[in-house]
Backbone bond lengths (Angstrom), bond angles and torsions (degrees), N, CA, C in turn:
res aa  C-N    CA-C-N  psi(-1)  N-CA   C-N-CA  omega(-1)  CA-C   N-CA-C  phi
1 X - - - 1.449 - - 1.528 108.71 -
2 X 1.160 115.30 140.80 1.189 136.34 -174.80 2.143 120.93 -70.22
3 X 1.275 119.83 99.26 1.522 101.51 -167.26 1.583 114.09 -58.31
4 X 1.248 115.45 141.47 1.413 102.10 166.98 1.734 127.52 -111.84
5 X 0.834 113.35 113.19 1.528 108.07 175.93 1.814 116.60 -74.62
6 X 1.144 95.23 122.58 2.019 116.87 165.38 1.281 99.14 -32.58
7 X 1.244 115.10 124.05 2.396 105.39 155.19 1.720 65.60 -116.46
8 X 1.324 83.37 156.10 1.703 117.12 174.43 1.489 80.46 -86.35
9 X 1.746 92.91 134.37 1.254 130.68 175.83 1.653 101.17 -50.09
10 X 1.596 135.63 153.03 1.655 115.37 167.31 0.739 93.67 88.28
11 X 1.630 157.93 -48.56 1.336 143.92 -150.39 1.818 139.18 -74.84
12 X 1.979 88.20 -44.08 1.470 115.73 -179.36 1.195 88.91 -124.90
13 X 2.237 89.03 170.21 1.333 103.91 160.52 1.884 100.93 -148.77
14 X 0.837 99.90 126.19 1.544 109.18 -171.90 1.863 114.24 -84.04
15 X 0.915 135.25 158.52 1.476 153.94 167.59 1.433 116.31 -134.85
16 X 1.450 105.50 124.40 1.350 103.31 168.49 2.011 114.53 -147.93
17 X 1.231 104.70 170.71 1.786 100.20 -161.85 1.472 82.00 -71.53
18 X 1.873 91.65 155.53 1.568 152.55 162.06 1.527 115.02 -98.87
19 X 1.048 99.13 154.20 1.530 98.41 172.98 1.842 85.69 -119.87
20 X 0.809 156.47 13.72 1.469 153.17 175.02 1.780 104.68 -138.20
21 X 1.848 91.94 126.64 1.832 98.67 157.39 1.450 117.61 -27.30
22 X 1.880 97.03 129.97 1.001 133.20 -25.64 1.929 143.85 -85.12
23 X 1.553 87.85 49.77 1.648 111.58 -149.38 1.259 152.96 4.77
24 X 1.514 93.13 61.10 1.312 123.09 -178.77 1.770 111.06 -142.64
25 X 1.028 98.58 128.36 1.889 103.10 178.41 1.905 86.89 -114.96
26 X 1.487 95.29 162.01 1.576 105.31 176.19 1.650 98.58 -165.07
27 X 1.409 101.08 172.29 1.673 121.27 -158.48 1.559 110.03 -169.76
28 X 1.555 108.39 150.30 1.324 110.04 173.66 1.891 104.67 -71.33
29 X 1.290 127.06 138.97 1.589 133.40 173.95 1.481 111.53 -68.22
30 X 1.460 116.45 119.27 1.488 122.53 -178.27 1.451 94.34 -100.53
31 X 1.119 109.70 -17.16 1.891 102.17 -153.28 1.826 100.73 -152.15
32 X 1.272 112.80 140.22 1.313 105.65 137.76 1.440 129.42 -141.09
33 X 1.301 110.62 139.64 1.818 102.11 177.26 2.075 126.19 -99.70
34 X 0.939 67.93 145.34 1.778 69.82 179.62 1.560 114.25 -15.22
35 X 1.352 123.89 -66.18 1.306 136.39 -179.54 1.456 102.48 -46.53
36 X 0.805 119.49 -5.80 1.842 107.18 176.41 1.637 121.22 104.43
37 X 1.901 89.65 -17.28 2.017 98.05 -178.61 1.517 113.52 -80.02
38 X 1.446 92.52 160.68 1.531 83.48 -168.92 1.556 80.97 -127.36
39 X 1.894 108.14 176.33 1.254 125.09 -174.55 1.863 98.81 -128.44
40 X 1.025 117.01 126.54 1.844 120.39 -174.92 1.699 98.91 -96.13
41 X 1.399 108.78 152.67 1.681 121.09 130.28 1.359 112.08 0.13
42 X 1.787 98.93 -99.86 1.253 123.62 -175.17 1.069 127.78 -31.69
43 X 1.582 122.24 -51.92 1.335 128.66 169.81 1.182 151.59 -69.55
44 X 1.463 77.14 -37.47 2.080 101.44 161.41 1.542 87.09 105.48
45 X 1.127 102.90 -175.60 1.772 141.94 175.90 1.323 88.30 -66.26
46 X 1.630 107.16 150.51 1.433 141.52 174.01 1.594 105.43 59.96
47 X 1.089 106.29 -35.50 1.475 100.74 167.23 1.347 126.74 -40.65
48 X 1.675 143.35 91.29 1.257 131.18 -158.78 1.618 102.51 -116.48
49 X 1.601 126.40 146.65 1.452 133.47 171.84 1.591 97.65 -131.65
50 X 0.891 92.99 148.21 1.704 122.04 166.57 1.299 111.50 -114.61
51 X 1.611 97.75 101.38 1.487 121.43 -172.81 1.770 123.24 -66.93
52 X 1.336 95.50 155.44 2.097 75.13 -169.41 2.259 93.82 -114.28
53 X 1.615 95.78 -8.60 1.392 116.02 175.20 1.252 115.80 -152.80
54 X 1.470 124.78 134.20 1.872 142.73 -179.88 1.235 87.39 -134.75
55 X 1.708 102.08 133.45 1.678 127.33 -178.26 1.609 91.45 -144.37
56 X 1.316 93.34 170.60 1.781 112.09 178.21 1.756 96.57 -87.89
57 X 1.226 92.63 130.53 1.900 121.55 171.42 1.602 88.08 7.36
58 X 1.851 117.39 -85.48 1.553 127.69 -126.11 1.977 73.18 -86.62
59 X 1.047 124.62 -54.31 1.615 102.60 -173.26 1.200 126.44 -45.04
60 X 1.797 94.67 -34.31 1.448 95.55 173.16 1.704 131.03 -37.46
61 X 1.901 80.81 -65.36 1.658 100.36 -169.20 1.663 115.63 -46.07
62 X 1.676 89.29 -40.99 1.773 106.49 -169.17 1.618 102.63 -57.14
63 X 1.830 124.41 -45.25 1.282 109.50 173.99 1.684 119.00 -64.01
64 X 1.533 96.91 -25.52 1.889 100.32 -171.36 1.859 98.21 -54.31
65 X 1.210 104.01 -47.24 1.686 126.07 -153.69 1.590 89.25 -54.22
66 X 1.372 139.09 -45.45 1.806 168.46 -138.15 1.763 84.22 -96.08
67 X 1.025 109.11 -60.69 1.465 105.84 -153.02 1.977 98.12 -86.66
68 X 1.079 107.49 -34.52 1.698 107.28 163.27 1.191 121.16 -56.37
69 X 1.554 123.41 -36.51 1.713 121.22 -174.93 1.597 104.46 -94.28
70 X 1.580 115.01 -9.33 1.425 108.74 169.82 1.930 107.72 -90.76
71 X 1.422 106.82 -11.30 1.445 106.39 -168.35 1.933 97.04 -92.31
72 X 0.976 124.58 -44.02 0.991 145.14 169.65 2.410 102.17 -42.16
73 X 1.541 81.16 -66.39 2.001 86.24 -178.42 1.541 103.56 -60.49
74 X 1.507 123.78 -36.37 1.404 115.89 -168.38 1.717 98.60 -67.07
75 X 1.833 118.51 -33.30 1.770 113.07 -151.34 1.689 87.09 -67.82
76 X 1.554 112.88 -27.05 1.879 113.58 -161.55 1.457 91.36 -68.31
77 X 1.030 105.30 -71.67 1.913 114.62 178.75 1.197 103.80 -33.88
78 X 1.230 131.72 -54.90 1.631 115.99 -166.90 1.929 110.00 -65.44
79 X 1.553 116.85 -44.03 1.049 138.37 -174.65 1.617 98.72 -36.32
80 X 1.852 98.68 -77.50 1.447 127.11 -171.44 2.138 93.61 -52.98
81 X 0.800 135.59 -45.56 1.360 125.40 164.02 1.251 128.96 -47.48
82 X 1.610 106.40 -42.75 1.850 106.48 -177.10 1.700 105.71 -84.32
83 X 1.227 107.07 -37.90 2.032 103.88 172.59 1.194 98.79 -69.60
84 X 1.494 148.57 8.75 1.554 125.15 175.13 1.813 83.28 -110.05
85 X 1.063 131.00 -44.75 1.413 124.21 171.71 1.367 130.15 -44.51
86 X 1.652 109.89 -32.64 1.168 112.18 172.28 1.179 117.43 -98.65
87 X 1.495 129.50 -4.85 1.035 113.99 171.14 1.508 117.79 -95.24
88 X 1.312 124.15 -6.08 1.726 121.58 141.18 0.839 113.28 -93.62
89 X 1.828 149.57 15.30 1.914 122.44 114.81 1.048 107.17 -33.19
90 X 1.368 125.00 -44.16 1.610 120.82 -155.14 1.670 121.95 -80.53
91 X 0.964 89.30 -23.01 1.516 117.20 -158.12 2.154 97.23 -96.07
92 X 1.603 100.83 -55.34 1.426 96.16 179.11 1.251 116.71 -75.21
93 X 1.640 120.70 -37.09 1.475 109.14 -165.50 1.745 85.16 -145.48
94 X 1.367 111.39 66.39 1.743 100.78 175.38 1.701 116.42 -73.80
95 X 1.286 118.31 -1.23 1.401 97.18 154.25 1.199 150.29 -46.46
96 X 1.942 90.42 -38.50 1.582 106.75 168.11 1.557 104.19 -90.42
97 X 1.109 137.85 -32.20 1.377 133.53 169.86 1.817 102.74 -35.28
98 X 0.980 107.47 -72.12 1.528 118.65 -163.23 1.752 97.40 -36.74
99 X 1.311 109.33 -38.26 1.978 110.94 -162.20 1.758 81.53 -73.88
100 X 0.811 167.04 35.20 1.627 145.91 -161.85 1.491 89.02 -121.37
101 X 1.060 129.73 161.43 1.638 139.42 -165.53 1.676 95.57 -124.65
102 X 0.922 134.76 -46.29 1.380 147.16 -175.76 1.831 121.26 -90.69
């Protein structure tokens, strides 16, 4: 088993890879263990990430805040992409448009 050392709650803020825009998830640091994983807030206990960036608390938030208004512009962009897609399904072959449930 892995030791874990306490970070005072408030202190850090960790980043680690996503496999989904903008692929990075992050959390305030409850825990860290030798191996380099850390344990968040958010996640609770046992929950462990291997961070790819650790900043102090307010830097943290300020990058979280960066990566929310770009995650947020990509969900509009994706949206505004799939209603222009479906509306030439509709338009090229709306026979099959019409069968679509959604």
């Amino acid at each position: 088993m892995t030791a874990k050392k306490e970070a005072p709650v408030g202190t850090l803020y960790a980043f680690w890879s996503y496999d989904q825009y903008p692929y990075f998830l992050c959390g305030e640091v409850t825990k860290m263990h030798e191996s380099g994983a850390v344990e968040t807030v958010g996640f609770g206990p046992g929950h462990r990430f291997m961070p790819v960036l650790i900043r102090p608390l307010n830097a943290g938030l300020r990058l979280r805040e960066k990566l929310d208004v770009l995650r947020e512009d990509y969900r509009a962009a994706h949206l505004a992409v799939e209603k222009d897609f479906k509306e030439r399904l509709a338009a090229h072959v709306p026979e099959l448009a019409a069968t679509r449930k959604r």
